[in-house]
C-alpha positions in Angstrom: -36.0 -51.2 -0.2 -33.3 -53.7 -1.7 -30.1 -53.5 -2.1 -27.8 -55.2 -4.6 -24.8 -55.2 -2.8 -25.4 -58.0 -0.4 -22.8 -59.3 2.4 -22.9 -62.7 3.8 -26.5 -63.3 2.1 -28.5 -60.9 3.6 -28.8 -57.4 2.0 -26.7 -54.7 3.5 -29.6 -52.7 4.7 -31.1 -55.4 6.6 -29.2 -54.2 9.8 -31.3 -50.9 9.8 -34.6 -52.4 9.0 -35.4 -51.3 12.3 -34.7 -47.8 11.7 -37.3 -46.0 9.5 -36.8 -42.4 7.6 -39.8 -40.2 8.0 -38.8 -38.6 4.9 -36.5 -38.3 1.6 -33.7 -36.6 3.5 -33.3 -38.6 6.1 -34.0 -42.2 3.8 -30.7 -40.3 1.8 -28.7 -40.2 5.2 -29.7 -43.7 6.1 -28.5 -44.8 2.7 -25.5 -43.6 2.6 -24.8 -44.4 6.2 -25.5 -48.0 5.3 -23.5 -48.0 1.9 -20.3 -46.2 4.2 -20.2 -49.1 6.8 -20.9 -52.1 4.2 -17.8 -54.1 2.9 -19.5 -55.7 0.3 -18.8 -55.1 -3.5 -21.3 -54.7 -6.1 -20.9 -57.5 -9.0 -22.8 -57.5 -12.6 -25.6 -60.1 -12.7 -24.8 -63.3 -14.2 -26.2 -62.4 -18.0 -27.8 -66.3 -17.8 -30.0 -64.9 -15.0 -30.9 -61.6 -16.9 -32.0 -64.5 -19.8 -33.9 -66.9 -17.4 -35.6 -63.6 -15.8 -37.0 -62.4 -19.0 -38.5 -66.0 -20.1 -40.1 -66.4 -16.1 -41.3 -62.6 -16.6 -43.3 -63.9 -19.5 -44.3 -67.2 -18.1 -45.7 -64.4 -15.4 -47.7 -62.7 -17.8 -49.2 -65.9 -19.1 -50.6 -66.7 -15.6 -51.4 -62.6 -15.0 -53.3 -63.3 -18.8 -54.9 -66.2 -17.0 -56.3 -64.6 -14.1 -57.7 -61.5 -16.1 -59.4 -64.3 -18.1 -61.1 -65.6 -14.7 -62.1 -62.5 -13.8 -63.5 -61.7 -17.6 -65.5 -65.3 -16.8 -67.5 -64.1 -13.9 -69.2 -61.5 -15.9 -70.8 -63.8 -18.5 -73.7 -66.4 -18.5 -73.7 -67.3 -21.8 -72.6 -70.7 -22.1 -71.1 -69.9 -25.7 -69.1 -67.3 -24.2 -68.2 -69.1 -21.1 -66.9 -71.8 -23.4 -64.7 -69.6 -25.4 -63.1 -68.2 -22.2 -62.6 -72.0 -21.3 -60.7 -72.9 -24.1 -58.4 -69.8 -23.7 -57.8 -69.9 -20.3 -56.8 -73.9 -21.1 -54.4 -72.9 -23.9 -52.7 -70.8 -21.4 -52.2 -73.1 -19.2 -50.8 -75.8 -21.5 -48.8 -72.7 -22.7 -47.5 -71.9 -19.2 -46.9 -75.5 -18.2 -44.7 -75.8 -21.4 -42.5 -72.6 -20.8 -42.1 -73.5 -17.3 -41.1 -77.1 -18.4 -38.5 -75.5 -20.5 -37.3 -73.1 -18.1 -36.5 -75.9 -15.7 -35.0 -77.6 -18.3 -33.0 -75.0 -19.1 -31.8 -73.7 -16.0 -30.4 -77.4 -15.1 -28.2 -77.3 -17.6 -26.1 -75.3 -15.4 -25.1 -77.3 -12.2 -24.5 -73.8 -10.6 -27.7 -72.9 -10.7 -29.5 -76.4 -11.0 -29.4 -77.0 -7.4 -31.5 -73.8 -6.7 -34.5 -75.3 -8.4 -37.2 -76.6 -6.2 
């Protein structure tokens, strides 16, 4: 379970990781345990980040597209077929190499979060 609230970078449950509920009552107790002795404050997401998730979530789908495209592949011999399956799962991939490209792009426009890139 995550938590949005996090202190000093690590979540505020992370101290009872350890400690394990063996059912929904308990979990409840732990939680609110947890949420009683943390000092941190929830904040709103930064709306650029709620942006940037949607366009990676569908740069996911593109590769999740991709793999179900594989997987379609190894049930077919005919070369015809195999070829058409090709060519789509290539489009994809130029697809997803693109919307990546411009996510990248994108995100460095803000030094703030440029420096998180990879």
């Amino acid at each position: 379970m995550r938590s949005s609230c996090c202190s000093r970078g690590k979540c505020a449950l992370s101290a009872y990781k350890l400690r394990r509920a063996k059912n929904d009552q308990l979990d409840a107790a732990l939680i609110a345990e947890c949420a009683a002795r943390s000092d941190a404050r929830c904040h709103a997401p930064d709306s650029r980040l709620i942006a940037f998730g949607e366009w990676l979530l569908f740069i996911e789908q593109i590769e999740a597209d991709i793999a179900c495209l594989k997987t379609r592949r190894e049930r077919f011999t005919d070369r015809r077929i195999l070829e058409e399956i090709d060519r789509s799962i290539g489009e994809l991939k130029s697809r997803c190499k693109a919307q990546l490209a411009l996510l990248q792009a994108a995100v460095r426009e803000h030094d703030d979060l440029a420096g998180s890139l990879i």
